[in-house]
N, C-alpha and C positions, 0 to 999 in steps of 0.2 A: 634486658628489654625483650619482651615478647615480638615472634615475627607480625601480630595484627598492628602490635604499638608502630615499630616500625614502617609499615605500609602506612598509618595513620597521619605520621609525620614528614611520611613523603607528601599523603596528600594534601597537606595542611599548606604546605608549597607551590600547590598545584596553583595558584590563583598568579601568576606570571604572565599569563597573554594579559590580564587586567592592567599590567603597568604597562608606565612608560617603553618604549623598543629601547630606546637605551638603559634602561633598566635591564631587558630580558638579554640585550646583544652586547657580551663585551668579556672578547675572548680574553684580554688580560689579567680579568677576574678568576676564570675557568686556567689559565696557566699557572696563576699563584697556588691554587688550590690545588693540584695534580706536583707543581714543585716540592709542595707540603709534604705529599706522599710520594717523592721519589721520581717520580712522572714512571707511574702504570704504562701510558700510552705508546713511550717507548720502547716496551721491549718485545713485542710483537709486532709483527710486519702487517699492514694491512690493505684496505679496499675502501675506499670512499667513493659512495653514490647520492648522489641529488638529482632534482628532479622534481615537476610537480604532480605527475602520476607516472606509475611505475617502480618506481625507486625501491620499493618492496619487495615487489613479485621481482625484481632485476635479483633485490640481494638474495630472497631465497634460493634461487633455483643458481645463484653462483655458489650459496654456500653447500650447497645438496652437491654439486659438481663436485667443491672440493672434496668434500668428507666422501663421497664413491671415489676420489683418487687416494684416500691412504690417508690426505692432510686432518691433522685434531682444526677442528675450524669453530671460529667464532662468529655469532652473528648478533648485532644488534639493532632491533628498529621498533618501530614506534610507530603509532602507539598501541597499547593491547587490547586486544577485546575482553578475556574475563579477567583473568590474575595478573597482575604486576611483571609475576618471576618471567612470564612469555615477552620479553623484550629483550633478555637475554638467555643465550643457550652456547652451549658448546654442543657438536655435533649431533646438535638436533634434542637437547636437552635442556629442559630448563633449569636458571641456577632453583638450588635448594633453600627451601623454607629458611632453616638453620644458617647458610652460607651467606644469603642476602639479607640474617638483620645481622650477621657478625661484624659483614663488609658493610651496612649501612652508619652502625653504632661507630663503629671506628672513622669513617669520613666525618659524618657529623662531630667527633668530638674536635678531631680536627678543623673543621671548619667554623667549630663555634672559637676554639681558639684563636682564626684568624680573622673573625667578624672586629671591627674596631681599628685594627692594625693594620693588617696589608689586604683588611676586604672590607668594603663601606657596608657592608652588608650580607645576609646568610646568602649562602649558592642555591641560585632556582632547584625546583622540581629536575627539569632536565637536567642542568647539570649535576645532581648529585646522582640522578641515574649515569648517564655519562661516566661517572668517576667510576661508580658498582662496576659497570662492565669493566673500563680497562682493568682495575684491578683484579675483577676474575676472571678476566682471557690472561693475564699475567701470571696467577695461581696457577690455572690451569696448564699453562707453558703451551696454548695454543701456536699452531705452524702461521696461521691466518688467522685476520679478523676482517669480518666483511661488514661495514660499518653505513647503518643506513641515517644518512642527514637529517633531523629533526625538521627544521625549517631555515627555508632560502639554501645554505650555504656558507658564505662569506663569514659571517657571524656566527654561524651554529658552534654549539658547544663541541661536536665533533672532529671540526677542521683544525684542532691541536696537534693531529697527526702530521705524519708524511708519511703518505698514501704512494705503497708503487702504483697503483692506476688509480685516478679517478674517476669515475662514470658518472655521465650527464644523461638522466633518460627525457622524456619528452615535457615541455616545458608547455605552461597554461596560465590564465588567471586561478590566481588562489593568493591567500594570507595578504592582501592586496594595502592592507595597513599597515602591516610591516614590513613588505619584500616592493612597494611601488606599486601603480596602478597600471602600467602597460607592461606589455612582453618584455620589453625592451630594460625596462628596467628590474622585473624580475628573473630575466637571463643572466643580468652585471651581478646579482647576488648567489646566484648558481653557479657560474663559471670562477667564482671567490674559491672553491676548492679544487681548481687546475695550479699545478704548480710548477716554477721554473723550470724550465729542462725537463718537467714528467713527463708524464705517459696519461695521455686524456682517451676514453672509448665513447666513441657518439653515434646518433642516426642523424640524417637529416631530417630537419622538422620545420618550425614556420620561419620563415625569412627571416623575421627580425633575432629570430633565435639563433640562428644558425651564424649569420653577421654576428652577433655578442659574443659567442661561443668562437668562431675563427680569429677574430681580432686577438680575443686572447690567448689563442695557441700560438698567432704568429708574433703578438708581443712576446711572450712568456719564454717564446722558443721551445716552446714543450713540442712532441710529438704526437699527432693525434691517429687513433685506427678507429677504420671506419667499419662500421657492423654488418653495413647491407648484405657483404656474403652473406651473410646468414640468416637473413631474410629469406623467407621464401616465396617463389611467385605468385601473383593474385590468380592467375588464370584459373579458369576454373576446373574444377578435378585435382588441380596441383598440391591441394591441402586436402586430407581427404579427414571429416568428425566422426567421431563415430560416440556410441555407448555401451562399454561390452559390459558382458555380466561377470563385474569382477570390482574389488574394493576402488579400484584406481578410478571408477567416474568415469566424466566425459574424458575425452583427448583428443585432441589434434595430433595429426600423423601426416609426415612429409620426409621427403629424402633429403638428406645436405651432404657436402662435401667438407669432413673437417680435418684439418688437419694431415691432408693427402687420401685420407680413406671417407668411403660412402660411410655415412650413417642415417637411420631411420630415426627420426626424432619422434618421441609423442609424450606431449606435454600434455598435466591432466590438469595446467592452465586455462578457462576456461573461456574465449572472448580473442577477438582477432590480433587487439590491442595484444595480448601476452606473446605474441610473434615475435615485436619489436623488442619486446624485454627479454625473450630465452632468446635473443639474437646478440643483443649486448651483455648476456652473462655469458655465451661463448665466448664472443670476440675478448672478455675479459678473462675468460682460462685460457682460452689459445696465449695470449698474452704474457699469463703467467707463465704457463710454460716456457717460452721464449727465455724469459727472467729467470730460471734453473730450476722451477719445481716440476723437477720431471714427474712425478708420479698424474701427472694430467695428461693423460690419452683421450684418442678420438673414443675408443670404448666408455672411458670411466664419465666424458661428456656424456654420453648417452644416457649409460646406467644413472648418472644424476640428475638430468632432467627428468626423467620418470619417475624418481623417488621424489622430487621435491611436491613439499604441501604447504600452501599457503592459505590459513584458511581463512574466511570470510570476504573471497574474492570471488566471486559466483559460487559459493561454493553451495551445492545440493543435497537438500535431507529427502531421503525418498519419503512415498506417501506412504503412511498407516489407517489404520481403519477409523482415528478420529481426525486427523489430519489430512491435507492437500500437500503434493509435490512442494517444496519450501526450496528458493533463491536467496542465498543470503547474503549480500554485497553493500562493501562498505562505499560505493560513486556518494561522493560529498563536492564535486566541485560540478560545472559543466561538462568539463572533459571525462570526468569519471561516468557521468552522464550517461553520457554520448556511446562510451563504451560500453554499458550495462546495456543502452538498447538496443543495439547494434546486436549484442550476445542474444537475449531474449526474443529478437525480433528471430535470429537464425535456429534458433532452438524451439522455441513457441510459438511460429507461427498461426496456428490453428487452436492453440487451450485461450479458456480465461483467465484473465493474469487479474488477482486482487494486489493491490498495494498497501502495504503499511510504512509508510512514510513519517521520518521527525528529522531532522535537520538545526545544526547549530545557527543562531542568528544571523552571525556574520557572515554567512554562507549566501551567496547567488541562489538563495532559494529559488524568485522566482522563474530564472532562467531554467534551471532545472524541472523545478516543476512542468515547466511546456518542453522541454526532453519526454521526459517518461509519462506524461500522466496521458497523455493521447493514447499510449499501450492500453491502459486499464480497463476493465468494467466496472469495480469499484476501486475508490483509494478509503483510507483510513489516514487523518495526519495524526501525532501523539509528539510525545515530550519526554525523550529519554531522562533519566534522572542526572540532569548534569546543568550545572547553574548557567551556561552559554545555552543552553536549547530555544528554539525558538518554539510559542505556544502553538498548540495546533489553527487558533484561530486564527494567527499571525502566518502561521502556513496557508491556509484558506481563502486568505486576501490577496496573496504572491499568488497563487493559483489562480485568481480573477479571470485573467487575460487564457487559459486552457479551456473554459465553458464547462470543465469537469466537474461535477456534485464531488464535496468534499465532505468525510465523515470525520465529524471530531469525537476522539476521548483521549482523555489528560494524561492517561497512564499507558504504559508498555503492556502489564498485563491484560488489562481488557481490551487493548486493542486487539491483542492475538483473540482473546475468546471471543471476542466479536467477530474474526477474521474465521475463525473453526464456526462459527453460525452463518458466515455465507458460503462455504465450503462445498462441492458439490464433485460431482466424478471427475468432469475434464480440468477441476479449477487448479493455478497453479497460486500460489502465494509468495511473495516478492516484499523482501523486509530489506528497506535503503535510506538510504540519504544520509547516515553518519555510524561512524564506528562504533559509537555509543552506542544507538539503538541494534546496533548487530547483538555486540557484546551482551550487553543488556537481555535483549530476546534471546540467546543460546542460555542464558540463565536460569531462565523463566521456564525452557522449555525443555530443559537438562539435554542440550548438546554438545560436545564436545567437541572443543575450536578443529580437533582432527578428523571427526566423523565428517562420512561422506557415503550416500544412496544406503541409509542404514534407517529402519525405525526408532524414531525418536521418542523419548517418553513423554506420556500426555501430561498436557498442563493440570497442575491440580488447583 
């Protein structure tokens, strides 16, 4: 099997959010299938994070931490912007072409083996990704795995582990069909991967959250640390942004005390929101350290947050001579929102922001839309190529209630060349509302998920 075959057969899979939730949720299935193979999952110690924004940017910059402390680290999350293999990585690597269809051909035979018998049916998309990693954090004899939760929690194909900590970053409306329609209820499927007697890392967040979240640490008996050290103060001056002229982009820069000694944090995280999450990926290496992996110093925290790269989370292509400054941000819910404008608003206050907006159906488009679309002077809606999208003119009606003139075209690519024909000195250009259309536009535009304030190549 060729690796295209391969990726083709995963996504032949992909159509899993279409079923039933108990179709998509049922860790029993995901056990038998990892039993099949020995349970991968086992033999690595790991880090389980959930969460309805964040949960990403949490695992990167914990797994960046480990790998500047010495640890071979795993990291898994979801979902990818251009290739497949970027869901999985050891130390900052993705798995290999060759590696990922060896490991995909051997789950699947296995699993078609047990389709009939001890499985009513094939294993989802996720879980067969799922299975790919443990078994190549296991190959690879990773120290860690930092493991980012799919969806909810409770049910993810992930929580097969036992996780030394698991981290809860900040909780929101999202997947509202399958995780419940209040906080309340999609906190009970989050707080699903705290575990007896663990070790849970949190912020405080909205009440109802924080009640779901305490109940279950004080049933559970688990132990929970809380992050806010390392939060830093709002006051003003106490954070200080900057943009030097150097690869690393924007950062944030603040002093903390880790670990008994000062360090200067600067995160090239970019958006206030990323505070809270390089706050809870300390408070989860201090943690480890406690638990004997000494090689986590207040230093090698530092040097980690600096190096971590998350891309398509503000992340910024400089201007070129055919091109405007480019935002590339995957806010798909409200709160991600909330967050992109919050960042834009402190960065841009004075350019013109165009928008190229496309968003999956089932998404609070129009809440969203009255987020961001008051920033613009123009928007642009479109239709990443993915069978959930919603149509631009379906975006244009959610928009109603904004007053904002919406431009439609059907495609990713002419929406960018349309976006380069209103293009002008101060204009900045802002590609949002879903992973897909990120992904998608770094395609189009040949960027690479790691570039940053780099000339991009022109679209042809």
């Amino acid at each position: 099997m060729s690796y295209e075959t391969a990726v083709a057969r995963m996504l032949s899979l992909g159509q899993e959010l279409a079923q039933t939730p108990s179709h998509k949720f049922d860790l029993e299935h995901m056990r038998v299938l990892l039993a099949a193979l020995n349970h991968p999952e086992r033999r690595s110690p790991s880090v389980l994070i959930a969460g309805t924004n964040g949960k990403g940017s949490t695992a990167a910059t914990l797994a960046s931490i480990l790998q500047a402390s010495g640890l071979k680290t795993g990291l898994y999350t979801s979902p990818h912007l251009v290739r497949i293999n970027e869901r999985i990585r050891v130390n900052g690597s993705e798995i290999g072409d060759e590696c990922f269809t060896e490991l995909h051909g051997r789950i699947d035979r296995v699993a078609e083996e047990l389709v009939g018998n001890e499985l009513p049916w094939h294993p989802s998309y996720f879980e067969m990704m799922t299975a790919i990693a443990f078994e190549h954090f296991s190959r690879e004899q990773v120290d860690l795995a930092v493991l980012e939760v799919g969806m909810g929690g409770r049910l993810d194909a992930t929580n097969v582990v036992d996780p030394r900590i698991s981290v809860i970053t900040d909780i929101s409306l999202d997947h509202q069909q399958y995780l419940g329609d209040t906080v309340i209820e999609i906190a009970r499927e989050k707080a699903g991967i705290i575990r007896a007697a663990g070790v849970v890392v949190t912020l405080p967040q909205q009440p109802e959250a924080n009640d779901v979240i305490g109940n279950a640490i004080m049933n559970l008996k688990a132990r929970g640390v809380n992050a806010v050290p390392y939060v830093p103060p709002v006051s003003p001056g106490s954070v200080q942004y900057r943009t030097p002229s150097s690869e690393a982009g924007d950062v944030y820069r603040y002093p903390l005390a880790v670990m008994g000694d000062e360090i200067v944090v600067e995160t090239p995280l970019v958006g206030r929101h990323q505070l809270r999450n390089t706050a809870l990926a300390i408070a989860a290496a201090v943690e480890l350290n406690h638990q004997g992996f000494k090689g986590i110093t207040a230093a090698t925290i530092d040097r980690g947050i600096r190096q971590t790269r998350w891309p398509g989370r503000f992340q910024v292509i400089g201007a070129s001579e055919r091109w405007p400054e480019t935002v590339l941000d995957v806010a798909h819910n409200p709160a991600g929102a909330w967050a992109l404008r919050a960042a834009l608003s402190e960065r841009y206050e004075d350019r013109r922001l165009i928008f190229i907006f496309g968003a999956m159906r089932d998404k609070a488009i129009s809440e969203m839309t009255e987020i961001l679309f008051p920033l613009a002077e123009r928007v642009i809606a479109t239709r990443p190529n993915n069978p959930r999208a919603a149509s631009p003119q379906e975006i244009q009606l959610a928009a109603t209630r904004t007053g904002i003139q919406v431009e439609l075209i059907e495609d990713v690519g002419n929406a960018l060349k349309r976006a380069r024909e209103l293009n002008s000195e101060d204009s900045v250009l802002v590609i949002t509302g879903s992973i897909y259309l990120v992904g998608e536009a770094m395609q189009l535009l040949g960027v690479k998920p790691e570039q940053r304030d780099r000339d991009r190549f022109p679209l042809k």
